[in-house]
PDB file of N, CA, C, O and CB in Angstrom:
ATOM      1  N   UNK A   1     107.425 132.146-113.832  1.00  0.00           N
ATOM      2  CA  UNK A   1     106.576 131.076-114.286  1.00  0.00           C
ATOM      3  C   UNK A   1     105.687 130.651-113.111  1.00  0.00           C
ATOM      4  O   UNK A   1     106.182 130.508-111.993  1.00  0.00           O
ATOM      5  CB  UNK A   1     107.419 129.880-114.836  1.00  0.00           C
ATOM      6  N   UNK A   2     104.091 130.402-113.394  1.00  0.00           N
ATOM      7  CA  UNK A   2     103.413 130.180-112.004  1.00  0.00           C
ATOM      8  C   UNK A   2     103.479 128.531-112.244  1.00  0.00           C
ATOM      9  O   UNK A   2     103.676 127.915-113.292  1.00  0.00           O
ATOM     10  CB  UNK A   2     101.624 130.987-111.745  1.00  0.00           C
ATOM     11  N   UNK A   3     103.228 128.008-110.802  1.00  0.00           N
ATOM     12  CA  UNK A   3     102.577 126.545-110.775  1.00  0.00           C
ATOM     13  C   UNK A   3     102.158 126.554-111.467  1.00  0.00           C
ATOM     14  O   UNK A   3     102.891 125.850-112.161  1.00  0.00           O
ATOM     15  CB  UNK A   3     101.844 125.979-110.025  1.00  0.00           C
ATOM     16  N   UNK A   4     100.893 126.987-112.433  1.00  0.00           N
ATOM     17  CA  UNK A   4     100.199 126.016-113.464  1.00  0.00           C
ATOM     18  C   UNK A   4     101.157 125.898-114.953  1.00  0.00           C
ATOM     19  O   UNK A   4     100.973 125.007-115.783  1.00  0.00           O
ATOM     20  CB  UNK A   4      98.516 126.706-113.835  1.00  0.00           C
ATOM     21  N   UNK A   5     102.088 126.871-115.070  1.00  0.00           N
ATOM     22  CA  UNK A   5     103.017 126.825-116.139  1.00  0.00           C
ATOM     23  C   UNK A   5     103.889 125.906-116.146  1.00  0.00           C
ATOM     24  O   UNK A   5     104.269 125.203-117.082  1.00  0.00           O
ATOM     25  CB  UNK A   5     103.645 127.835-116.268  1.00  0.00           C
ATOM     26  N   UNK A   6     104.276 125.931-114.815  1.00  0.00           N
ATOM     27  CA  UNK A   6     105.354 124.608-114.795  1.00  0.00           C
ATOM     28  C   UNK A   6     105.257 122.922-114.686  1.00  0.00           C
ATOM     29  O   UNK A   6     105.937 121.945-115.001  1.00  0.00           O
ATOM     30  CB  UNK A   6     106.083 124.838-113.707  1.00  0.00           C
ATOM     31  N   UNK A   7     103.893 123.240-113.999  1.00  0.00           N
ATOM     32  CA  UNK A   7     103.172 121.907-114.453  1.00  0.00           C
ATOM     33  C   UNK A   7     102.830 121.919-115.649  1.00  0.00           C
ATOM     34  O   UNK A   7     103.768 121.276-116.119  1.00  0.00           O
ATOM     35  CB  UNK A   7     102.016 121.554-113.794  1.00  0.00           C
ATOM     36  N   UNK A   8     102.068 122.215-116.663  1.00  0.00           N
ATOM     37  CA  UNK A   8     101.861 122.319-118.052  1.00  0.00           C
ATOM     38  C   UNK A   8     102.910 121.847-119.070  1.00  0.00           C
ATOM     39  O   UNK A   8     102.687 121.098-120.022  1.00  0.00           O
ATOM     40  CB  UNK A   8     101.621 123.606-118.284  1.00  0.00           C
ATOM     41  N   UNK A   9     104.246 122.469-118.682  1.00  0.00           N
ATOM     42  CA  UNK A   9     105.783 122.332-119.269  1.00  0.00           C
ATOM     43  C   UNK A   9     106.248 121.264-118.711  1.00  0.00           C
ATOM     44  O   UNK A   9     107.330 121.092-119.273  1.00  0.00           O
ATOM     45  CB  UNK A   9     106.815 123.489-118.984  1.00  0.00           C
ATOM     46  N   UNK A  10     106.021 119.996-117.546  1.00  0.00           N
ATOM     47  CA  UNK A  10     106.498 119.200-117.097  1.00  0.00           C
ATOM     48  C   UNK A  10     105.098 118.149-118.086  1.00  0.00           C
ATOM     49  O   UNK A  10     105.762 117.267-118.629  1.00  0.00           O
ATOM     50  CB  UNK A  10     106.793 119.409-115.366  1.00  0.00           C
ATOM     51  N   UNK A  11     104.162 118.012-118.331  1.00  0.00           N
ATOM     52  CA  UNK A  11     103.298 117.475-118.774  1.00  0.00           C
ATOM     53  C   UNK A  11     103.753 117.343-120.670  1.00  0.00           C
ATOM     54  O   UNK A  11     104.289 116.590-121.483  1.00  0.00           O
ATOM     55  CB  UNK A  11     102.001 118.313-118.209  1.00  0.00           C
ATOM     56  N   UNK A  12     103.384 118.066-120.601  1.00  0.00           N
ATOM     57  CA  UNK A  12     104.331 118.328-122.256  1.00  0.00           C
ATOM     58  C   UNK A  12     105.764 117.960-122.321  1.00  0.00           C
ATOM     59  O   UNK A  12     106.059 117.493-123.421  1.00  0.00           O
ATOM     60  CB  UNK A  12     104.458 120.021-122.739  1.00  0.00           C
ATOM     61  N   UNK A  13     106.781 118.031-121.446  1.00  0.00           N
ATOM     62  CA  UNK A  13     107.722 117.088-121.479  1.00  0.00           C
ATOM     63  C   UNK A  13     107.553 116.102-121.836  1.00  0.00           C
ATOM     64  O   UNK A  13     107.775 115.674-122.969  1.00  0.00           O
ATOM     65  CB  UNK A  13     108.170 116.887-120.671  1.00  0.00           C
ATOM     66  N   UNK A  14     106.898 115.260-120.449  1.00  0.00           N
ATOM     67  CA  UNK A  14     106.348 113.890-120.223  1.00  0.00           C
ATOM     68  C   UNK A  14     105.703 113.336-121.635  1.00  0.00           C
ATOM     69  O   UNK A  14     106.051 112.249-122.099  1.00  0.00           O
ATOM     70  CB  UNK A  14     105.184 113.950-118.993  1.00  0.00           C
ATOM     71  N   UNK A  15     105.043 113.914-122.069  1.00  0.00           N
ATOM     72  CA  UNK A  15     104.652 113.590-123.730  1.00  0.00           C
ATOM     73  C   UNK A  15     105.422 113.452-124.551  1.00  0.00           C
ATOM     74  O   UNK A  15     105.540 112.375-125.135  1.00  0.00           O
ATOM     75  CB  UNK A  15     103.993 114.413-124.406  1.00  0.00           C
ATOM     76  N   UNK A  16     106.218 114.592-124.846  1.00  0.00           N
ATOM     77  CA  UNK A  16     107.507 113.976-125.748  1.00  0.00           C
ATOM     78  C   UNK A  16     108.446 112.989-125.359  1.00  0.00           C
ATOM     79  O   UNK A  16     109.124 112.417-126.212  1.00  0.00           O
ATOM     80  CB  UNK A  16     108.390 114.946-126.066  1.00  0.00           C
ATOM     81  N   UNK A  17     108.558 112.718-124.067  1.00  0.00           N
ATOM     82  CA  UNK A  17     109.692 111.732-123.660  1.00  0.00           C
ATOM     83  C   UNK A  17     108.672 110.275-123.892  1.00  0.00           C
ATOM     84  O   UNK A  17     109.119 109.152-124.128  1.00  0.00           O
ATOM     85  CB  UNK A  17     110.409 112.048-121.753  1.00  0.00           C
ATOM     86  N   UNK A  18     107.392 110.595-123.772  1.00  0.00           N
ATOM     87  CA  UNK A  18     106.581 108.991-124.393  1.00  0.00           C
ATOM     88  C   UNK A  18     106.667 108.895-125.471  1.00  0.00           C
ATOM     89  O   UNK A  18     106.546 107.736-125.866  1.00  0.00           O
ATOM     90  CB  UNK A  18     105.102 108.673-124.288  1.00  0.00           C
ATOM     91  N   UNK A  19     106.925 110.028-126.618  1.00  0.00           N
ATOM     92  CA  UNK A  19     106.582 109.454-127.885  1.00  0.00           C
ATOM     93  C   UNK A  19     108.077 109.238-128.514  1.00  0.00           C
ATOM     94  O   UNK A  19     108.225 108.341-129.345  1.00  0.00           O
ATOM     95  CB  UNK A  19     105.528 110.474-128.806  1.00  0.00           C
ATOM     96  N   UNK A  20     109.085 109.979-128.161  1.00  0.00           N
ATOM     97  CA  UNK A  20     110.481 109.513-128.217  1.00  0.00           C
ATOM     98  C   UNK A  20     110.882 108.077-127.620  1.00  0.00           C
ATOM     99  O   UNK A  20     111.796 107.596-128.289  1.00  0.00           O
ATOM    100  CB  UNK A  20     111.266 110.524-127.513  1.00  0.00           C
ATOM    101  N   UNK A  21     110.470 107.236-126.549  1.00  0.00           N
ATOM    102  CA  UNK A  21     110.717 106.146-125.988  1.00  0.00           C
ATOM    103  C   UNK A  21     109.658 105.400-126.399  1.00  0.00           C
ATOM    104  O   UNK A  21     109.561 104.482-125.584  1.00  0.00           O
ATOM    105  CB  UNK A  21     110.925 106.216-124.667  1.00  0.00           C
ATOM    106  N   UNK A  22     108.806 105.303-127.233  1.00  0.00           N
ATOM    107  CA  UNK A  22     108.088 104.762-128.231  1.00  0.00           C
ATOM    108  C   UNK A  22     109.051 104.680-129.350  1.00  0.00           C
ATOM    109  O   UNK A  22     109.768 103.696-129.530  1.00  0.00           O
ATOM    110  CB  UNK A  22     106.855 105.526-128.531  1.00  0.00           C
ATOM    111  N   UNK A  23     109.052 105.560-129.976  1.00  0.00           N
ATOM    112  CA  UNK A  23     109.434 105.757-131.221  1.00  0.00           C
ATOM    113  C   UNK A  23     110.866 104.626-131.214  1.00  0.00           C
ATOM    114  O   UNK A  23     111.033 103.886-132.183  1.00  0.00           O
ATOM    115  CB  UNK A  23     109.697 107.520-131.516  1.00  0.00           C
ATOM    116  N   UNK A  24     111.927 104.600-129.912  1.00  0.00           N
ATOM    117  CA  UNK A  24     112.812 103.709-129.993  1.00  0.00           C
ATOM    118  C   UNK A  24     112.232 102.515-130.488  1.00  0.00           C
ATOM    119  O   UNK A  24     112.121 102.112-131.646  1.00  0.00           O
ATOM    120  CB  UNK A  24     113.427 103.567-128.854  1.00  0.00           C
ATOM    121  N   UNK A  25     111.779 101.876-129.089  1.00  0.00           N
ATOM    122  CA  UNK A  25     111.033 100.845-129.323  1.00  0.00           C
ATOM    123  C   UNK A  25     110.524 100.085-130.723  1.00  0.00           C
ATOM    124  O   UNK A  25     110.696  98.961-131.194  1.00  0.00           O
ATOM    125  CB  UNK A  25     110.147 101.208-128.723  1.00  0.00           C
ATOM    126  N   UNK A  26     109.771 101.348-131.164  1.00  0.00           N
ATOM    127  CA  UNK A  26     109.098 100.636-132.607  1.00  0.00           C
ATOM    128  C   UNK A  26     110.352 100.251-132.979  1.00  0.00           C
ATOM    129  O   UNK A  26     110.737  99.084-133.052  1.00  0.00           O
ATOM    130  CB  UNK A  26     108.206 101.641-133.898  1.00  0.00           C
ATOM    131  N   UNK A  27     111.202 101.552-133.293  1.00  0.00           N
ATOM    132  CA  UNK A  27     112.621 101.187-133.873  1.00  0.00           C
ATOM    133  C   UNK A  27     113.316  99.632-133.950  1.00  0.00           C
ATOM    134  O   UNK A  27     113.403  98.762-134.816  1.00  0.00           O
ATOM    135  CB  UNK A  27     113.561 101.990-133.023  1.00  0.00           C
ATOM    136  N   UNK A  28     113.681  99.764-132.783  1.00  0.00           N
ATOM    137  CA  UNK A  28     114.031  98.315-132.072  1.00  0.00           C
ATOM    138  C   UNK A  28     113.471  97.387-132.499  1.00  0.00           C
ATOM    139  O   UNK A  28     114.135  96.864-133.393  1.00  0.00           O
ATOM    140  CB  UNK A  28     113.788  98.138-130.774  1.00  0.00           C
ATOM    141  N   UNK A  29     112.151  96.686-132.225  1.00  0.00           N
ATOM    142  CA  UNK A  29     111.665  96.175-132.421  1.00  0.00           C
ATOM    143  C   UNK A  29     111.291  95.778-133.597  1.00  0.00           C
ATOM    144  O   UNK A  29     111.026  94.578-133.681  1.00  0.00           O
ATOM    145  CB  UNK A  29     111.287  96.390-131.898  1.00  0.00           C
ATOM    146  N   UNK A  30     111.154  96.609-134.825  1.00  0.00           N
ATOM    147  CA  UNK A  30     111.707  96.789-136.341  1.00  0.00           C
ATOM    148  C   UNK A  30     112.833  95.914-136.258  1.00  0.00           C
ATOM    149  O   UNK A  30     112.648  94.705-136.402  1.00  0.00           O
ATOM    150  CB  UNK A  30     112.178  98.385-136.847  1.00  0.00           C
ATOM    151  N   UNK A  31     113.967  96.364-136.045  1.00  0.00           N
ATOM    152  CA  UNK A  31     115.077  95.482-136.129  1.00  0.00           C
ATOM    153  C   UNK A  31     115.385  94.651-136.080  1.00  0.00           C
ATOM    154  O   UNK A  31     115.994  93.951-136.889  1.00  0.00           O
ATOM    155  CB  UNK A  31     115.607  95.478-135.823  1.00  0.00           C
ATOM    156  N   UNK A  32     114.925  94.434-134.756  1.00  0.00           N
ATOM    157  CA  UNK A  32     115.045  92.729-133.862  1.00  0.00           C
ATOM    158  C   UNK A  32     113.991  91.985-134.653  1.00  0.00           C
ATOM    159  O   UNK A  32     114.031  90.755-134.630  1.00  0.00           O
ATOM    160  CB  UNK A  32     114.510  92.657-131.828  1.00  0.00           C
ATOM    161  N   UNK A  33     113.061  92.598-135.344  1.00  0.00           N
ATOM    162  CA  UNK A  33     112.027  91.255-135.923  1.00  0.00           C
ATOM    163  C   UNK A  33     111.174  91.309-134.596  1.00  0.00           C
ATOM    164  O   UNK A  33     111.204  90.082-134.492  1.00  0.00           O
ATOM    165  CB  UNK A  33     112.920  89.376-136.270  1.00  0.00           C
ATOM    166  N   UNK A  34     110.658  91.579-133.821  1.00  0.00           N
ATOM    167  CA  UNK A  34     109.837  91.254-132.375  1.00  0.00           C
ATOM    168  C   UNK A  34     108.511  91.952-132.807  1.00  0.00           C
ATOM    169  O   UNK A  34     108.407  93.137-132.493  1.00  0.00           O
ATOM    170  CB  UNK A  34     110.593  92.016-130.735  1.00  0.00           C
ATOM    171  N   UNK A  35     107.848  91.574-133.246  1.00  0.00           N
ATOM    172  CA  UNK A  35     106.631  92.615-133.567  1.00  0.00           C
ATOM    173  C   UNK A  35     105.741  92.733-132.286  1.00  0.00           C
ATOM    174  O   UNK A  35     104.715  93.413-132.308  1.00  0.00           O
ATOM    175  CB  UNK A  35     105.622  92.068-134.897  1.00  0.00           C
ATOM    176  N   UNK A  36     106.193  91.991-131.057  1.00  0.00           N
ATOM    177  CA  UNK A  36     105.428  92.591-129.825  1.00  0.00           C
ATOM    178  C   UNK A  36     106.429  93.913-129.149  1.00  0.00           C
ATOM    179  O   UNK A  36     106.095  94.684-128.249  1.00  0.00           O
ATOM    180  CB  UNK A  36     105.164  91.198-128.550  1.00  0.00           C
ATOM    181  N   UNK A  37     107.324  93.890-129.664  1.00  0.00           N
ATOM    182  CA  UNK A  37     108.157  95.288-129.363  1.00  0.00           C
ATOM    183  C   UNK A  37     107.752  96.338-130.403  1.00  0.00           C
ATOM    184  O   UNK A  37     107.550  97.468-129.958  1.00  0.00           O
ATOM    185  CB  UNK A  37     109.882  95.081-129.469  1.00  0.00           C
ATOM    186  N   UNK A  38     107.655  96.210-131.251  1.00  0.00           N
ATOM    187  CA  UNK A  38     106.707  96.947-132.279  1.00  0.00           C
ATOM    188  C   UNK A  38     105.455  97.538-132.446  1.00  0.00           C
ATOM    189  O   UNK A  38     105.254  98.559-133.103  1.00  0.00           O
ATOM    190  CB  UNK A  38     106.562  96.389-132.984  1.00  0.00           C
ATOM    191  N   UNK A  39     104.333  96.672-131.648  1.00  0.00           N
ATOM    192  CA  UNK A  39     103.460  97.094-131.648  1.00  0.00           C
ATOM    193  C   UNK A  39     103.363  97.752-130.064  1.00  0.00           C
ATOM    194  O   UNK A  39     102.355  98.430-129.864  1.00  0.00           O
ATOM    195  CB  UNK A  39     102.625  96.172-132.194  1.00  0.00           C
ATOM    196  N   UNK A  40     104.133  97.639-129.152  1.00  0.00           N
ATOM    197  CA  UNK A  40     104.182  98.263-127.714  1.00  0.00           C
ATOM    198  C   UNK A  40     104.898  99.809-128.138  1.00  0.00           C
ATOM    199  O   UNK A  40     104.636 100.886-127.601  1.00  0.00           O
ATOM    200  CB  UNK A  40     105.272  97.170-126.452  1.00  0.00           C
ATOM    201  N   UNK A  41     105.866  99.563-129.256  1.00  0.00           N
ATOM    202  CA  UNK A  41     106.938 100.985-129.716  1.00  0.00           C
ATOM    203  C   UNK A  41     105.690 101.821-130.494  1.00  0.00           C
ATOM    204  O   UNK A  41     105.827 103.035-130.644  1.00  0.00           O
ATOM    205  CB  UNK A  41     108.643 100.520-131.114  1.00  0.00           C
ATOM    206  N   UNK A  42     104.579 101.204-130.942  1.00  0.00           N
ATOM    207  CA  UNK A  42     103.424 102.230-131.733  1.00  0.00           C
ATOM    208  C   UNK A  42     102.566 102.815-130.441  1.00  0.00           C
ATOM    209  O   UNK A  42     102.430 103.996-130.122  1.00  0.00           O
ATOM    210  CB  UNK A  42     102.190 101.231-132.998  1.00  0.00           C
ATOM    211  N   UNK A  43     102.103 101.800-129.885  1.00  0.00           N
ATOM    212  CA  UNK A  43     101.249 102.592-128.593  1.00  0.00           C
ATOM    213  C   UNK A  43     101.585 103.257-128.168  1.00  0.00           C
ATOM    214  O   UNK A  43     100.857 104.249-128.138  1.00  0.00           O
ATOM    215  CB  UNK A  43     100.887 102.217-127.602  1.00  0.00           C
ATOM    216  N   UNK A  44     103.161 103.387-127.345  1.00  0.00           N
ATOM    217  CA  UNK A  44     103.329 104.026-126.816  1.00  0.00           C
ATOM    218  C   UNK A  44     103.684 105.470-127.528  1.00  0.00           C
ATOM    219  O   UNK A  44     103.550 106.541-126.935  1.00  0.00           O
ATOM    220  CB  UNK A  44     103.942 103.429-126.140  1.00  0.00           C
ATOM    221  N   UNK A  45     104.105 105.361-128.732  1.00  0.00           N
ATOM    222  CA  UNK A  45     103.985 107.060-129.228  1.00  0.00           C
ATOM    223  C   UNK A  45     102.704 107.501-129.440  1.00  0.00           C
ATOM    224  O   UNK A  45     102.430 108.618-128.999  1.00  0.00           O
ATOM    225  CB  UNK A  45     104.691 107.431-130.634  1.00  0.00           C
ATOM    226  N   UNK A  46     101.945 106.943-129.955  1.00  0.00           N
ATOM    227  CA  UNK A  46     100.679 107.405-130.117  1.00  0.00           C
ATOM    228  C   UNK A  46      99.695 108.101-128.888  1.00  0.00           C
ATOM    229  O   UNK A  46      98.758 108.861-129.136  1.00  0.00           O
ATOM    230  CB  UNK A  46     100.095 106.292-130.627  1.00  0.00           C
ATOM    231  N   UNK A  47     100.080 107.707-127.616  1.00  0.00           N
ATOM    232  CA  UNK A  47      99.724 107.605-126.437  1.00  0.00           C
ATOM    233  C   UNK A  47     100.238 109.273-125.737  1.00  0.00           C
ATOM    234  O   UNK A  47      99.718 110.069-124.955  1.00  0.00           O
ATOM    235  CB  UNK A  47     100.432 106.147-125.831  1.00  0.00           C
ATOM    236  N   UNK A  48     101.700 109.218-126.625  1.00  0.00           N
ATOM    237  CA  UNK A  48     102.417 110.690-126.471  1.00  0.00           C
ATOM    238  C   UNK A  48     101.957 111.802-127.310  1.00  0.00           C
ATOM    239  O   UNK A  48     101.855 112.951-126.881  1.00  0.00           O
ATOM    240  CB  UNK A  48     103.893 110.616-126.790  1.00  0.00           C
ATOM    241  N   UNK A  49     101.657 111.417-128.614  1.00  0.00           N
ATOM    242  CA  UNK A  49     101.230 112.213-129.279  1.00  0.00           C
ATOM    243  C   UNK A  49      99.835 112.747-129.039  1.00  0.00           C
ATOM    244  O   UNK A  49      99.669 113.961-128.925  1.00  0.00           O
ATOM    245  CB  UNK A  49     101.423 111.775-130.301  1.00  0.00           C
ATOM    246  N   UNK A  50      98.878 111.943-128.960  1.00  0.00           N
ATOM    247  CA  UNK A  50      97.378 112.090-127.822  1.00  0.00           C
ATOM    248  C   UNK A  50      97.945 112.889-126.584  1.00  0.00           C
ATOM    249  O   UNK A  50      97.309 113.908-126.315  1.00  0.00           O
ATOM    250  CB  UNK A  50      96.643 110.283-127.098  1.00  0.00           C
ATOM    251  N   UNK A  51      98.781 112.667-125.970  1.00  0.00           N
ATOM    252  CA  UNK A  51      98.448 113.596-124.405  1.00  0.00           C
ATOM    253  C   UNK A  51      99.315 114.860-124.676  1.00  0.00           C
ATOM    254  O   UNK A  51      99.604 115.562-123.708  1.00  0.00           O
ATOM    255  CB  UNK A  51      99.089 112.702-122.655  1.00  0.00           C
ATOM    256  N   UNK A  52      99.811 115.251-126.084  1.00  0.00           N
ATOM    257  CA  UNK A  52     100.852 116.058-126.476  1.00  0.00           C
ATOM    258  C   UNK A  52      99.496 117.358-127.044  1.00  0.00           C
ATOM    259  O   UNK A  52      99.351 118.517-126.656  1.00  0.00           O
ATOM    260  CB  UNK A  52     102.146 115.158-127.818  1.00  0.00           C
ATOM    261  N   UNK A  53      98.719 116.591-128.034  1.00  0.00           N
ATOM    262  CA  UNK A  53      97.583 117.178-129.124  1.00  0.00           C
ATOM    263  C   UNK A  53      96.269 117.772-127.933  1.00  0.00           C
ATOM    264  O   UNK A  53      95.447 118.650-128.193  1.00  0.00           O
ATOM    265  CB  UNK A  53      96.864 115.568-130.443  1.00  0.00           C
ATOM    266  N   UNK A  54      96.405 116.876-126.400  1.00  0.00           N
ATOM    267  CA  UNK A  54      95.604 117.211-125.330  1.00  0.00           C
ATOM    268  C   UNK A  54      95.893 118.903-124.580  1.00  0.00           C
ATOM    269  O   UNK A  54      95.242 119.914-124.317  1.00  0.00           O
ATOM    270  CB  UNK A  54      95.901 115.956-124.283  1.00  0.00           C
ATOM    271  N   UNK A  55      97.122 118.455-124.486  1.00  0.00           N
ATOM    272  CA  UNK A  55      97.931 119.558-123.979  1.00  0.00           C
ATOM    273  C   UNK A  55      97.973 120.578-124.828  1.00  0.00           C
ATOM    274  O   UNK A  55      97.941 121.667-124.255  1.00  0.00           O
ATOM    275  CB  UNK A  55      99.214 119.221-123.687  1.00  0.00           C
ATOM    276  N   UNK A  56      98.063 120.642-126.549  1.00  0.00           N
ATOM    277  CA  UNK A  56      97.993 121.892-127.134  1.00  0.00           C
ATOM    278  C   UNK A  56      96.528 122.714-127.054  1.00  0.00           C
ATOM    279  O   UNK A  56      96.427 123.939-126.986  1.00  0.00           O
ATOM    280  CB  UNK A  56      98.406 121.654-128.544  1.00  0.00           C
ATOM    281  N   UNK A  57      95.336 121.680-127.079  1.00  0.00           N
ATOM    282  CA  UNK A  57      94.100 121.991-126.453  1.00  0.00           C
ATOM    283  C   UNK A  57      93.794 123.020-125.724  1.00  0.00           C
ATOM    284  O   UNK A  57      93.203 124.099-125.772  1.00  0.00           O
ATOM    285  CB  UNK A  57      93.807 121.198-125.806  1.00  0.00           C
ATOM    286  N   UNK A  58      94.628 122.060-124.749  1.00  0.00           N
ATOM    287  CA  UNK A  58      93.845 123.162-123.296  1.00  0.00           C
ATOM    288  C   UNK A  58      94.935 124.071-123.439  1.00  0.00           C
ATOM    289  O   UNK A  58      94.769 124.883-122.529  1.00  0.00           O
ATOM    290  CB  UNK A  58      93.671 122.439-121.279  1.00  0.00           C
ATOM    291  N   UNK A  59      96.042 124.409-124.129  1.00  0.00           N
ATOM    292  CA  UNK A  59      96.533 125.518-124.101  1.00  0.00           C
ATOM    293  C   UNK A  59      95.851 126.737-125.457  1.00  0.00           C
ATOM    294  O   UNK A  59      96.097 127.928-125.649  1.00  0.00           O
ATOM    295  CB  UNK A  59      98.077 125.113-124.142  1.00  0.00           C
ATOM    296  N   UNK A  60      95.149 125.987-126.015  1.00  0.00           N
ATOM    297  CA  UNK A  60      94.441 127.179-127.265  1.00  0.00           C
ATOM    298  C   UNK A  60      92.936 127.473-126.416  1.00  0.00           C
ATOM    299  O   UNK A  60      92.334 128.480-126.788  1.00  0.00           O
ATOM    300  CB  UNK A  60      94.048 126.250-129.358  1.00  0.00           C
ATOM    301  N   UNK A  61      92.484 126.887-125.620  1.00  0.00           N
ATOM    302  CA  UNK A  61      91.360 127.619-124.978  1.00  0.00           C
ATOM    303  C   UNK A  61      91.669 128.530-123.758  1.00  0.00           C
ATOM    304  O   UNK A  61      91.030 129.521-123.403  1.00  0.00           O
ATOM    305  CB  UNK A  61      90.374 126.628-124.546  1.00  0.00           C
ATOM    306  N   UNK A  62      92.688 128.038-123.233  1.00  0.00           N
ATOM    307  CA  UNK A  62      93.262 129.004-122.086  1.00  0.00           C
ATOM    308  C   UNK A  62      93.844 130.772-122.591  1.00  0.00           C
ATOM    309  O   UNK A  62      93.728 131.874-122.055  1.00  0.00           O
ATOM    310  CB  UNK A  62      94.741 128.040-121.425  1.00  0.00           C
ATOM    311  N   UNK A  63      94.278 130.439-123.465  1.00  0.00           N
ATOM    312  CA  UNK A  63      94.747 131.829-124.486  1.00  0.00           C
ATOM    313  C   UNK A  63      93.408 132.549-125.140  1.00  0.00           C
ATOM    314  O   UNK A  63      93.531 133.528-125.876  1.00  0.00           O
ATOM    315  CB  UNK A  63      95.837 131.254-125.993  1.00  0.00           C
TER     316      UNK A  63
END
């Protein structure tokens, strides 16, 4: 695997671990009734899913 692969695969991690620790959040925040935990649990997946949909990008022009 070169440097740019493993950075790429650490980036795309990093994306799913935002939209999974979002996704709690909303969860949570659902629960608890906190709709400022709710609306911080939406950004932040959305935020993952954007740098996730970024990352499939530049991997369909690189191919």
């Amino acid at each position: 695997m070169t440097a740019r692969n493993s950075k790429d695969a650490q980036h795309r991690v990093a994306a799913k671990a935002e939209q999974a620790k979002g996704a709690v959040k909303h969860m949570f925040g659902r629960a608890l009734g906190n709709e400022s935990m709710t609306a911080k649990g939406r950004t932040e997946r959305s935020k993952g899913a954007l740098r996730q949909a970024g990352q499939k990008a530049k991997d369909a022009f690189r191919h």
